[in-house]
Z-matrix of the N, CA and C atoms (Angstrom, degrees):
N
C 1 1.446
C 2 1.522 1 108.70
N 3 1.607 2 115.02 1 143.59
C 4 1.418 3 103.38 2 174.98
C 5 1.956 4 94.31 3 -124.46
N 6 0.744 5 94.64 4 145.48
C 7 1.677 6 85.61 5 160.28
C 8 1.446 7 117.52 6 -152.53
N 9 1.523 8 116.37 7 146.20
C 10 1.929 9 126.94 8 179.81
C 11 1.735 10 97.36 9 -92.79
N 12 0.677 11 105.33 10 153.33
C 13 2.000 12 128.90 11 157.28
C 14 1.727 13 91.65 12 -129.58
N 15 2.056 14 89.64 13 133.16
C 16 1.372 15 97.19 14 176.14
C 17 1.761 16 87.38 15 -127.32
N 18 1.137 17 145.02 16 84.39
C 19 1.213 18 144.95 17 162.59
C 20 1.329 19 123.82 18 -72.35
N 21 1.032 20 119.34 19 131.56
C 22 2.059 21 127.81 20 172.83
C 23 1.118 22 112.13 21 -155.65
N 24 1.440 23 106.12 22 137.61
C 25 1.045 24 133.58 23 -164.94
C 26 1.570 25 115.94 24 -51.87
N 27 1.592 26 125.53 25 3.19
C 28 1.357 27 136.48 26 -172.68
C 29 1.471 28 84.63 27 -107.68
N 30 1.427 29 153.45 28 8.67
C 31 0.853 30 145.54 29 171.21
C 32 1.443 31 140.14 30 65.63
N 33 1.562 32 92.49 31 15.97
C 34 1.613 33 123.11 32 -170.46
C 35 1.344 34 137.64 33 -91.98
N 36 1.676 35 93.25 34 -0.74
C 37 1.422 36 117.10 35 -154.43
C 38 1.461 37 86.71 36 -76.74
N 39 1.889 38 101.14 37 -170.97
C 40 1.408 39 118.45 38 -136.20
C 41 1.766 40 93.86 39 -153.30
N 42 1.211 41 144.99 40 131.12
C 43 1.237 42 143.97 41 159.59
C 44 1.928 43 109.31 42 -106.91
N 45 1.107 44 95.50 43 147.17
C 46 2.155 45 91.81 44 -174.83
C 47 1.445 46 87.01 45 -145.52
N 48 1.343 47 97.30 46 152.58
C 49 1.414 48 104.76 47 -179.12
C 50 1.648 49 96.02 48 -162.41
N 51 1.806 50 112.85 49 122.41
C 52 1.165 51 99.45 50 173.15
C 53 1.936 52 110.09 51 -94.46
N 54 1.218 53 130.63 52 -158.74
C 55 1.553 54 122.04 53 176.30
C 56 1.863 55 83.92 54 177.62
N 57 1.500 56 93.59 55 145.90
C 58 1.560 57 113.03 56 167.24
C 59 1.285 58 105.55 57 -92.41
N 60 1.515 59 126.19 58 179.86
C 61 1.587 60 129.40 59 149.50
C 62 1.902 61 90.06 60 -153.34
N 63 1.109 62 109.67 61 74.89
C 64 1.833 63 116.18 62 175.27
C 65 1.534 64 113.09 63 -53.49
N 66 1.364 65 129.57 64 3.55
C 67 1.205 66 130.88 65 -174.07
C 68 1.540 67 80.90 66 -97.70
N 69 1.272 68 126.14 67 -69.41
C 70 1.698 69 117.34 68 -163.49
C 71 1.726 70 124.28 69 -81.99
N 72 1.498 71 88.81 70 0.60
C 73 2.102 72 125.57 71 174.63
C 74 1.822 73 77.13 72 60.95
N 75 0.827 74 108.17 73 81.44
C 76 1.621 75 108.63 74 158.24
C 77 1.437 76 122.17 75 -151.11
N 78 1.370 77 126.87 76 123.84
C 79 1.362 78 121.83 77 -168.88
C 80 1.627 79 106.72 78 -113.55
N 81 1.206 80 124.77 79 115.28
C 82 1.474 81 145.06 80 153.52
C 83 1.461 82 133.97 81 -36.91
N 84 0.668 83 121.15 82 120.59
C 85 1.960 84 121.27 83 168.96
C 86 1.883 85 96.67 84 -119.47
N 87 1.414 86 97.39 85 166.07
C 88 1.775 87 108.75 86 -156.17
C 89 1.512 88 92.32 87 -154.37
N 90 1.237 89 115.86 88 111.62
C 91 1.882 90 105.99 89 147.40
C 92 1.221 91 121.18 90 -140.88
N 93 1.347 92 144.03 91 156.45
C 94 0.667 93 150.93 92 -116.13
C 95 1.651 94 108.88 93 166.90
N 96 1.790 95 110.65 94 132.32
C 97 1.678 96 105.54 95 -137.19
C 98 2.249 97 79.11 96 -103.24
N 99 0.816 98 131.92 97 -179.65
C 100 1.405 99 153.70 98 -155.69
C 101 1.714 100 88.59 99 -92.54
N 102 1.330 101 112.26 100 141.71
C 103 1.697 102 108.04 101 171.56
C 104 1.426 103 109.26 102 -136.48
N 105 1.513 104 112.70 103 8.25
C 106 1.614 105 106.98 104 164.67
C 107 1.496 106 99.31 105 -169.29
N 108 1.700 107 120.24 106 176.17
C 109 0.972 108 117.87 107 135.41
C 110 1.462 109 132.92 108 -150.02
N 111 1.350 110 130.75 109 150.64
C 112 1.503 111 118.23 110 -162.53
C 113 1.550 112 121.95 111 -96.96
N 114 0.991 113 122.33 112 103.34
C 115 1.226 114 129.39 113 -146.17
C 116 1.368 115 103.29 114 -60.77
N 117 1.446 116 117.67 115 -46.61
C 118 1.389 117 124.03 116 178.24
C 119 1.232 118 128.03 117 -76.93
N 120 1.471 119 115.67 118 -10.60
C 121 1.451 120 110.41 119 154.73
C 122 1.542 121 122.72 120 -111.64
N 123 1.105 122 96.59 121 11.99
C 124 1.512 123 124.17 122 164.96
C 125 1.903 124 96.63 123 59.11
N 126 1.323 125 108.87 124 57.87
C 127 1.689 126 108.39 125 -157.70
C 128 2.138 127 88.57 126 -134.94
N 129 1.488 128 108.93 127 144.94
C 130 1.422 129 98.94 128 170.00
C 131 1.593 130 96.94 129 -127.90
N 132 1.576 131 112.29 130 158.77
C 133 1.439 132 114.97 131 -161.37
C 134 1.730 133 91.05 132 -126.94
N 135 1.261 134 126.83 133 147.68
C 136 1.367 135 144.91 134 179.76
C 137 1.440 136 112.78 135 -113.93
N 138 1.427 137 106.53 136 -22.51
C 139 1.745 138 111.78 137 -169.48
C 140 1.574 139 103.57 138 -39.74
N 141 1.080 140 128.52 139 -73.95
C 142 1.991 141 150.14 140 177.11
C 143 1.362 142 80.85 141 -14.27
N 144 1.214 143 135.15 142 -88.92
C 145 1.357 144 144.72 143 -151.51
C 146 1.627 145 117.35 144 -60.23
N 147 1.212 146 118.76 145 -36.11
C 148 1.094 147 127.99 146 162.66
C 149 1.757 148 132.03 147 6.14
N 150 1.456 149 104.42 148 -80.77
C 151 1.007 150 132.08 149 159.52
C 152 1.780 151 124.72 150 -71.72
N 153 1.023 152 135.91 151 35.94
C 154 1.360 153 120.70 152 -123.15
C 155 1.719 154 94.29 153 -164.24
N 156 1.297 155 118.87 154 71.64
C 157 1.506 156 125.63 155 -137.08
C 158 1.691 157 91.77 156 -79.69
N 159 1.488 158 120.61 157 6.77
C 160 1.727 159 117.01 158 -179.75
C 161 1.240 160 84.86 159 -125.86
N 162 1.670 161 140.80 160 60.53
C 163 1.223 162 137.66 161 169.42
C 164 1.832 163 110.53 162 174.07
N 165 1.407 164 106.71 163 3.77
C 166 1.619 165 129.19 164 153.88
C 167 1.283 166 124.59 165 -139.95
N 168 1.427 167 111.56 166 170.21
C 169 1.280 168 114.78 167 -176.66
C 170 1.423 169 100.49 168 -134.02
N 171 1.639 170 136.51 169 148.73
C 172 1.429 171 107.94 170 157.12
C 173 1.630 172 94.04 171 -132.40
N 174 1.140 173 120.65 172 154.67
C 175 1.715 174 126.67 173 -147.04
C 176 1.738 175 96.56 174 -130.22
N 177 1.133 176 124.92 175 116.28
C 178 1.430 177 123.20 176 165.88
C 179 1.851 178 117.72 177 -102.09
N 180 1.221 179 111.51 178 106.07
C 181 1.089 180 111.15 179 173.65
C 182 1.431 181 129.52 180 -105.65
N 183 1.390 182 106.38 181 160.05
C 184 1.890 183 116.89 182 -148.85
C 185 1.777 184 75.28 183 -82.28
N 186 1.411 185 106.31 184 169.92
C 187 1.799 186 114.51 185 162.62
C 188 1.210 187 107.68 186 -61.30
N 189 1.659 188 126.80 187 -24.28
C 190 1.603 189 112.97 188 -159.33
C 191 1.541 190 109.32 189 -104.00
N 192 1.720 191 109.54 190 6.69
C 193 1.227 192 120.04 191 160.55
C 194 1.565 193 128.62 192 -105.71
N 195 1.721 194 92.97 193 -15.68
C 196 1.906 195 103.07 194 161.19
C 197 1.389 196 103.64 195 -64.51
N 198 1.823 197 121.84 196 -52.81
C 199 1.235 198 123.94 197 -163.80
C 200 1.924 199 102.17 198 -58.01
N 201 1.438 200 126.04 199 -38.74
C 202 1.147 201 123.90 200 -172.30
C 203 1.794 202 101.68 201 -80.79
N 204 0.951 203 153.64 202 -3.02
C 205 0.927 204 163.87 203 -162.58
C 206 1.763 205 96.34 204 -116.13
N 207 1.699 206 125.02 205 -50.25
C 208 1.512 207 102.40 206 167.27
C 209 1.678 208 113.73 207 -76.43
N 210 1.371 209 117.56 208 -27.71
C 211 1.455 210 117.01 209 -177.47
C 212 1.500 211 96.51 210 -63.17
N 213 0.941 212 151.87 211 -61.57
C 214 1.540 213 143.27 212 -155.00
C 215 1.700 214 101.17 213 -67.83
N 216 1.503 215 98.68 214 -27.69
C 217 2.232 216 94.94 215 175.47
C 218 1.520 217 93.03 216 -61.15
N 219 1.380 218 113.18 217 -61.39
C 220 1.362 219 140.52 218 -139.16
C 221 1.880 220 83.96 219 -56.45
N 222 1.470 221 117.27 220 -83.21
C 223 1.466 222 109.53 221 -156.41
C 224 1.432 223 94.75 222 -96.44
N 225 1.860 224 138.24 223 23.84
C 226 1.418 225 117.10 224 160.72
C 227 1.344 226 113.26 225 79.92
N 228 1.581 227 108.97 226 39.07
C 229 1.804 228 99.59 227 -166.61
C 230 1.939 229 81.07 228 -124.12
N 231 1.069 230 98.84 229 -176.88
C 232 1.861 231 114.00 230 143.44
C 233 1.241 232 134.15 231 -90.61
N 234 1.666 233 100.56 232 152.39
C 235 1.266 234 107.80 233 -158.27
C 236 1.859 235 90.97 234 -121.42
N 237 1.581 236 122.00 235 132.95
C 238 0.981 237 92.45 236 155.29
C 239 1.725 238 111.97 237 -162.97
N 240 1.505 239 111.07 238 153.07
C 241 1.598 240 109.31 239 -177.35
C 242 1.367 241 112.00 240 -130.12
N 243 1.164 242 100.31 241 -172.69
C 244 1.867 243 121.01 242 -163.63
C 245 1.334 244 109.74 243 -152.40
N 246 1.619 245 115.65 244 104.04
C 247 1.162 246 103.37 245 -178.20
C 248 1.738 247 100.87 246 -119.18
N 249 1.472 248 129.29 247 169.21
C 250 1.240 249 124.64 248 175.39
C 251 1.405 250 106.65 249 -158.25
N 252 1.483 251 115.23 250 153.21
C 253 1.475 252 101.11 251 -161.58
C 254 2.433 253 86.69 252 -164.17
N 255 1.042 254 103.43 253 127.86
C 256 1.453 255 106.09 254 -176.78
C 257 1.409 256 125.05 255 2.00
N 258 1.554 257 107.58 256 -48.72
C 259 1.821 258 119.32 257 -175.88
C 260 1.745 259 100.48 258 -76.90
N 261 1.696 260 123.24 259 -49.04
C 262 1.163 261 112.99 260 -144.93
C 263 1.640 262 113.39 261 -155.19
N 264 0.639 263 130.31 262 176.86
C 265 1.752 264 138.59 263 175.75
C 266 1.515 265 100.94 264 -136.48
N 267 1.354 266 95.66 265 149.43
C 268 1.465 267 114.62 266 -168.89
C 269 1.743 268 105.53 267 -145.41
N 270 1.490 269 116.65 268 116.96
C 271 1.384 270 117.81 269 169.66
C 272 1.171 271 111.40 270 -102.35
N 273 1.653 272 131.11 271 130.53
C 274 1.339 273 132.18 272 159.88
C 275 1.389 274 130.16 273 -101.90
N 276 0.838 275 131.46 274 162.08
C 277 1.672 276 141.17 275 179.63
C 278 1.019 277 115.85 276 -173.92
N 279 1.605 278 104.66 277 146.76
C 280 1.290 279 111.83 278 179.46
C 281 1.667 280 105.80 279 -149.11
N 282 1.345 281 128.48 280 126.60
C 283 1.301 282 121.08 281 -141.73
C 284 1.475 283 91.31 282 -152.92
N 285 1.568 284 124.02 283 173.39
C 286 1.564 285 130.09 284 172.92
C 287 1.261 286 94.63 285 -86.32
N 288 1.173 287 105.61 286 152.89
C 289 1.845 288 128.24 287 -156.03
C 290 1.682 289 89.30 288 -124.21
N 291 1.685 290 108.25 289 112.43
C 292 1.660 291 101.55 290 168.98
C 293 1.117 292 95.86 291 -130.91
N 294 1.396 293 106.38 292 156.23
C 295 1.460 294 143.05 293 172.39
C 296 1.387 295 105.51 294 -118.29
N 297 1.553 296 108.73 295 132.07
C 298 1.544 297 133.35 296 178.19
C 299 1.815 298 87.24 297 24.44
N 300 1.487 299 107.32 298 84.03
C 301 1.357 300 109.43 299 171.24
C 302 1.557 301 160.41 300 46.09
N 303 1.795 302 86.48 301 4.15
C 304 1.440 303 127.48 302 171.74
C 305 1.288 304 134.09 303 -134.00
N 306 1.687 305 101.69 304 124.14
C 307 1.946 306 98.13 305 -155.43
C 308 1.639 307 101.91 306 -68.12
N 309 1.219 308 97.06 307 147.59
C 310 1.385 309 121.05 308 175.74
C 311 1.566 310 140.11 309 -98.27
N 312 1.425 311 74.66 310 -15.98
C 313 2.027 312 101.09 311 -162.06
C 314 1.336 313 99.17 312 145.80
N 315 1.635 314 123.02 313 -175.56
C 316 1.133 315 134.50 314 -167.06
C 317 1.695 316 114.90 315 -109.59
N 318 1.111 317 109.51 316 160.25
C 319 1.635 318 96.01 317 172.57
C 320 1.555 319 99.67 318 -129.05
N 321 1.282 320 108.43 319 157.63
C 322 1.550 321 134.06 320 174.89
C 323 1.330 322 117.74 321 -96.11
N 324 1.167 323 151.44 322 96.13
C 325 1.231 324 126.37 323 164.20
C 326 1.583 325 130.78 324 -111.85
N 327 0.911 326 130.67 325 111.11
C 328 1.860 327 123.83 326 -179.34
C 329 1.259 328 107.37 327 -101.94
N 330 1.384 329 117.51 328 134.76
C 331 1.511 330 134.41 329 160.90
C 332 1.384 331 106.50 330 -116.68
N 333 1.728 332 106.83 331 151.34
C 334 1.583 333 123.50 332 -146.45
C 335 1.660 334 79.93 333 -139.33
N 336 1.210 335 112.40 334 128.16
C 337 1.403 336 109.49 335 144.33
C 338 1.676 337 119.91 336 -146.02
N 339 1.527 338 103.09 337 146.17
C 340 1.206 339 107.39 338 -178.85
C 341 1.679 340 134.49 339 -63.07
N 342 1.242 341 122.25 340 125.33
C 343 2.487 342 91.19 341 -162.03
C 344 1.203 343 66.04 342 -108.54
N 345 1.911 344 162.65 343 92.96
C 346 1.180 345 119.31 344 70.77
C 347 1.744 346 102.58 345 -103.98
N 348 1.236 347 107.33 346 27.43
C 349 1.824 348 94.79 347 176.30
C 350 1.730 349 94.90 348 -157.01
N 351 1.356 350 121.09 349 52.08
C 352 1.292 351 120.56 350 168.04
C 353 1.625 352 118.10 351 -20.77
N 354 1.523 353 128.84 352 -20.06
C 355 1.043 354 122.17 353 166.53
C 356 1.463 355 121.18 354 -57.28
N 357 1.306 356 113.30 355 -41.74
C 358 1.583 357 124.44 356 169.83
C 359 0.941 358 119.53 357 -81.18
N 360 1.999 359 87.57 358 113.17
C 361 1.212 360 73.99 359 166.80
C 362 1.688 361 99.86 360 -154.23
N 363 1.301 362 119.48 361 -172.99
C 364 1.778 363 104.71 362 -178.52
C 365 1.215 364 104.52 363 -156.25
N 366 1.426 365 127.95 364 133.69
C 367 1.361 366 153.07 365 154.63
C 368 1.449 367 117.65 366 -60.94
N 369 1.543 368 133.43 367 111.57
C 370 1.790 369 121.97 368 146.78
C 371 1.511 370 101.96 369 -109.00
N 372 1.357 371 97.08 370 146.83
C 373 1.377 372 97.67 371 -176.61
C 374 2.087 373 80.73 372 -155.91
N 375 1.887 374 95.67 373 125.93
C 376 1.246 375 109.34 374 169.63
C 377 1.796 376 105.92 375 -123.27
N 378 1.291 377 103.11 376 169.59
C 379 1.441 378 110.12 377 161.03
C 380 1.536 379 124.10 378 -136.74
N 381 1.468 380 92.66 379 151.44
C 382 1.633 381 95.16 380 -151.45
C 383 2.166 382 94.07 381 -123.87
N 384 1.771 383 90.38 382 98.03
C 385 1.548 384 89.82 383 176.91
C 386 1.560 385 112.58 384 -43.76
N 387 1.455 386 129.81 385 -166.15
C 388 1.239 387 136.04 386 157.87
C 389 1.369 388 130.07 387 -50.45
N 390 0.971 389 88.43 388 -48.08
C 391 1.669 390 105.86 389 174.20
C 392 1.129 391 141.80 390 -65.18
N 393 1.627 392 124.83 391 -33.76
C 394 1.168 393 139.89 392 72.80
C 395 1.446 394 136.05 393 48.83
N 396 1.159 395 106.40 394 -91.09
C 397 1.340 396 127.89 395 -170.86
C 398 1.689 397 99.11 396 -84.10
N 399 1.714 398 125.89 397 -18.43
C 400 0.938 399 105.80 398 179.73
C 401 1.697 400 105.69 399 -102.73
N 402 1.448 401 111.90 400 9.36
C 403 1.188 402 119.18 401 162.30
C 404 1.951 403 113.53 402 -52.82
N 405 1.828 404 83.38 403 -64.79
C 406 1.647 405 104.39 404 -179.68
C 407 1.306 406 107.30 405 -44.63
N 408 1.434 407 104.41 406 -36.76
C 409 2.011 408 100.65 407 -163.30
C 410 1.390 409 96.52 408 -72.43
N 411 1.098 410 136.51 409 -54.92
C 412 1.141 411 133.41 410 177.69
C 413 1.711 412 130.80 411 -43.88
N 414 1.350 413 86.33 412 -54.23
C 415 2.251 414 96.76 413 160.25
C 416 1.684 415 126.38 414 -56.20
N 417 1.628 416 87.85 415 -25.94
C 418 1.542 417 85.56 416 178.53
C 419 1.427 418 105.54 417 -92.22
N 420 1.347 419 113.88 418 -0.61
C 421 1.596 420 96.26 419 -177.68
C 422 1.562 421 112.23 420 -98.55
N 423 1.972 422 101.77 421 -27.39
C 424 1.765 423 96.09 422 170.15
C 425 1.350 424 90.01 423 -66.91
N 426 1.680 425 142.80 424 -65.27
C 427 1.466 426 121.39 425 -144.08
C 428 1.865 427 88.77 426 -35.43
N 429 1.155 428 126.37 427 -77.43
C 430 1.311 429 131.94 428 -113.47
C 431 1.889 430 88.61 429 -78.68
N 432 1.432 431 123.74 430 -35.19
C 433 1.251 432 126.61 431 173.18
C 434 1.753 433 100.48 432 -61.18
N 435 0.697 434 128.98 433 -47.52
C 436 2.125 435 135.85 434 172.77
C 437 1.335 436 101.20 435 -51.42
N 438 1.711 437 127.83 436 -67.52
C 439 1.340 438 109.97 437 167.68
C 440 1.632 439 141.76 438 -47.33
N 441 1.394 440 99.37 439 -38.35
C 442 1.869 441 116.47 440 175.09
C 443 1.725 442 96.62 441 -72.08
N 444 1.129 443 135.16 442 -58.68
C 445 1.434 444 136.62 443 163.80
C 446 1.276 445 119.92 444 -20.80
N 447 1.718 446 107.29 445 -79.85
C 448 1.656 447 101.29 446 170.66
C 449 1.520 448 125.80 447 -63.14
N 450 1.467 449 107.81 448 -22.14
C 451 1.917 450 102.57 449 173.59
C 452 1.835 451 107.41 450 -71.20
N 453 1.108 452 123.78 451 -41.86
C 454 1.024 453 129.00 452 155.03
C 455 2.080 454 129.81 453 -20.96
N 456 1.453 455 80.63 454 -67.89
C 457 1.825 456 96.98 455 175.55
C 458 1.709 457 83.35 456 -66.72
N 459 1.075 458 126.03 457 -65.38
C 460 1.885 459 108.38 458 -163.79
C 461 0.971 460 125.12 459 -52.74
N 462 1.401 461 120.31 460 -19.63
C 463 1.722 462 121.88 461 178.84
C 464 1.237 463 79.57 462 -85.57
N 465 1.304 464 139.47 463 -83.69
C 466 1.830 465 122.71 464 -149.83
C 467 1.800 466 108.72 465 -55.50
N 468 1.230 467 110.02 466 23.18
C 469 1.410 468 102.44 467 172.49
C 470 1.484 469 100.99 468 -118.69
N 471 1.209 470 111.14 469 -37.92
C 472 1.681 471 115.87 470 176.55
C 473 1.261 472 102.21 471 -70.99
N 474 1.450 473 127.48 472 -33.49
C 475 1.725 474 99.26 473 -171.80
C 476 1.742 475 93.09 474 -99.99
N 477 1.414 476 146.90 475 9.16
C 478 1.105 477 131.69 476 137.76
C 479 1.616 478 121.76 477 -62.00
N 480 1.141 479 120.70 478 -52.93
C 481 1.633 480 120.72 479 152.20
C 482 1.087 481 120.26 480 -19.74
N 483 1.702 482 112.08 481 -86.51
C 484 1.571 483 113.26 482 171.41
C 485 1.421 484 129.33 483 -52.79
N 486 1.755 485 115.77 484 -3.51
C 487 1.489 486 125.90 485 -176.89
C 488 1.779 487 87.04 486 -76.27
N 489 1.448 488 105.33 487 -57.17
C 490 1.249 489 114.38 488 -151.90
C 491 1.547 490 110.06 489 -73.07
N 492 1.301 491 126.60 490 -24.31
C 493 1.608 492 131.06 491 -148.50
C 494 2.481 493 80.47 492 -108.30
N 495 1.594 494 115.97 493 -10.28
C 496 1.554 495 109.38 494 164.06
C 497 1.432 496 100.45 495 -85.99
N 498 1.310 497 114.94 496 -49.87
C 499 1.454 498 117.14 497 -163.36
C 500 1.911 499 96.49 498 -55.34
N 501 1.169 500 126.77 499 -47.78
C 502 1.692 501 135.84 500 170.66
C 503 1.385 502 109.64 501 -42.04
N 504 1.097 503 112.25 502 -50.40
C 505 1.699 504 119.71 503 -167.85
C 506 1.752 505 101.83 504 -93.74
N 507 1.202 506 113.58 505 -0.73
C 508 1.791 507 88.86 506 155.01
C 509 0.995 508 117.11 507 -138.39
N 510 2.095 509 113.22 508 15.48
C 511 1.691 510 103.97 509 133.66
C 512 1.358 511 118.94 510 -58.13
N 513 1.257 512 121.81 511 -28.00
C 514 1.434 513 118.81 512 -158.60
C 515 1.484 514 108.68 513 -82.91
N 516 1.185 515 125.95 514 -9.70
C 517 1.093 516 143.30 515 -168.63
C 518 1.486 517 99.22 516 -69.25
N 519 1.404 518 134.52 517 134.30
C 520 1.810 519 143.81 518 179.10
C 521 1.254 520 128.67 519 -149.05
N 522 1.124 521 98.73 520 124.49
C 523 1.920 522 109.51 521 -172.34
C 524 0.985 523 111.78 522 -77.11
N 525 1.346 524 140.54 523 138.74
C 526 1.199 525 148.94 524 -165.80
C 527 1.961 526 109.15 525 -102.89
N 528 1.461 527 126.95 526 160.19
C 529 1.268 528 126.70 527 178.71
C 530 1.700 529 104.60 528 -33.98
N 531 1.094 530 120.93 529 -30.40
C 532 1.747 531 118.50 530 -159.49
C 533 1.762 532 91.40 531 -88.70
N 534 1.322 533 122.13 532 -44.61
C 535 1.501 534 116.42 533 -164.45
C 536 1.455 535 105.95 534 128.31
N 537 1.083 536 106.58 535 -17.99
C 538 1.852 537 107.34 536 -178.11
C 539 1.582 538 130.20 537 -71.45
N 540 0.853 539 120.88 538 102.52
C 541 1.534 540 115.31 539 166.69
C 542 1.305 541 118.70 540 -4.52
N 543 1.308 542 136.85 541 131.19
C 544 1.349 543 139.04 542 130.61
C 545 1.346 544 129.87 543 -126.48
């Protein structure tokens, strides 16, 4: 798992967090909008929001949208998808992030909207300096090496299985007084 906290003191900030699960080859993105901040330790906290399905998002992406998500780090382009599912639609992007006309890093943005209350709806949008972003490039390439890894170990377990469950079935195999198979 890697995750940014972008906290400010306008209370607007943004937490992202990507995470693998290589058993189901599926890689995650997470955000989640800012729910305070402490003025005196000059610190902002996201926990409140957490749970809080009109103040997070959590994003499941296919491998061939992790892979477009490192290709757009990789050569500096945009990345972007559309997912929709009974409750909601979800737009992603991820694009070079400039300031006064010079890229800076990349930005993230997901929009959530509700299709039985099109009024709801919610924006996160973080930015990811260089440094950053070559964090992400890097996470997305173990997630996606962790998923090919464990699918890997499962086929050499299924075709040891199926080695073992043929090798079973023609011990079991018995000739009868005549010579014939049964």
């Amino acid at each position: 798992m890697i995750s940014f906290y972008k906290p400010n003191s306008k209370n607007t900030g943004t937490a992202c967090s990507f995470t693998v699960n290589s058993k189901d080859a599926s890689i995650w993105s997470s955000l989640i909008k800012q729910s305070s901040w402490n003025e005196a330790k000059k610190i902002g906290s996201f926990s409140e929001n957490q749970n809080n399905p009109n103040k997070s998002v959590k994003i499941k992406f296919s491998l061939t949208e992790a892979a477009g998500l490192l290709d757009a780090l990789e050569r500096n382009s945009e990345f972007s998808a559309y997912h929709t599912s009974e409750k909601q639609s979800t737009q992603i992007k991820l694009s070079p992030y400039l300031r006064d006309d010079k890229q800076v890093g990349f930005s993230y943005m997901v929009s959530k909207t509700d299709k039985q209350n099109s009024e709801n709806k919610q924006s996160y949008l973080i930015g990811f300096y260089f440094n950053e972003a070559r964090l992400l490039k890097q996470f997305l390439s173990y997630a996606l090496d962790s998923v090919f890894e464990s699918q890997r170990i499962e086929t050499i377990k299924k075709l040891k299985n199926s080695k073992k469950d043929n090798d079973e079935d023609q011990n079991d195999t018995k000739v009868d007084n005549d010579g014939e198979l049964w």
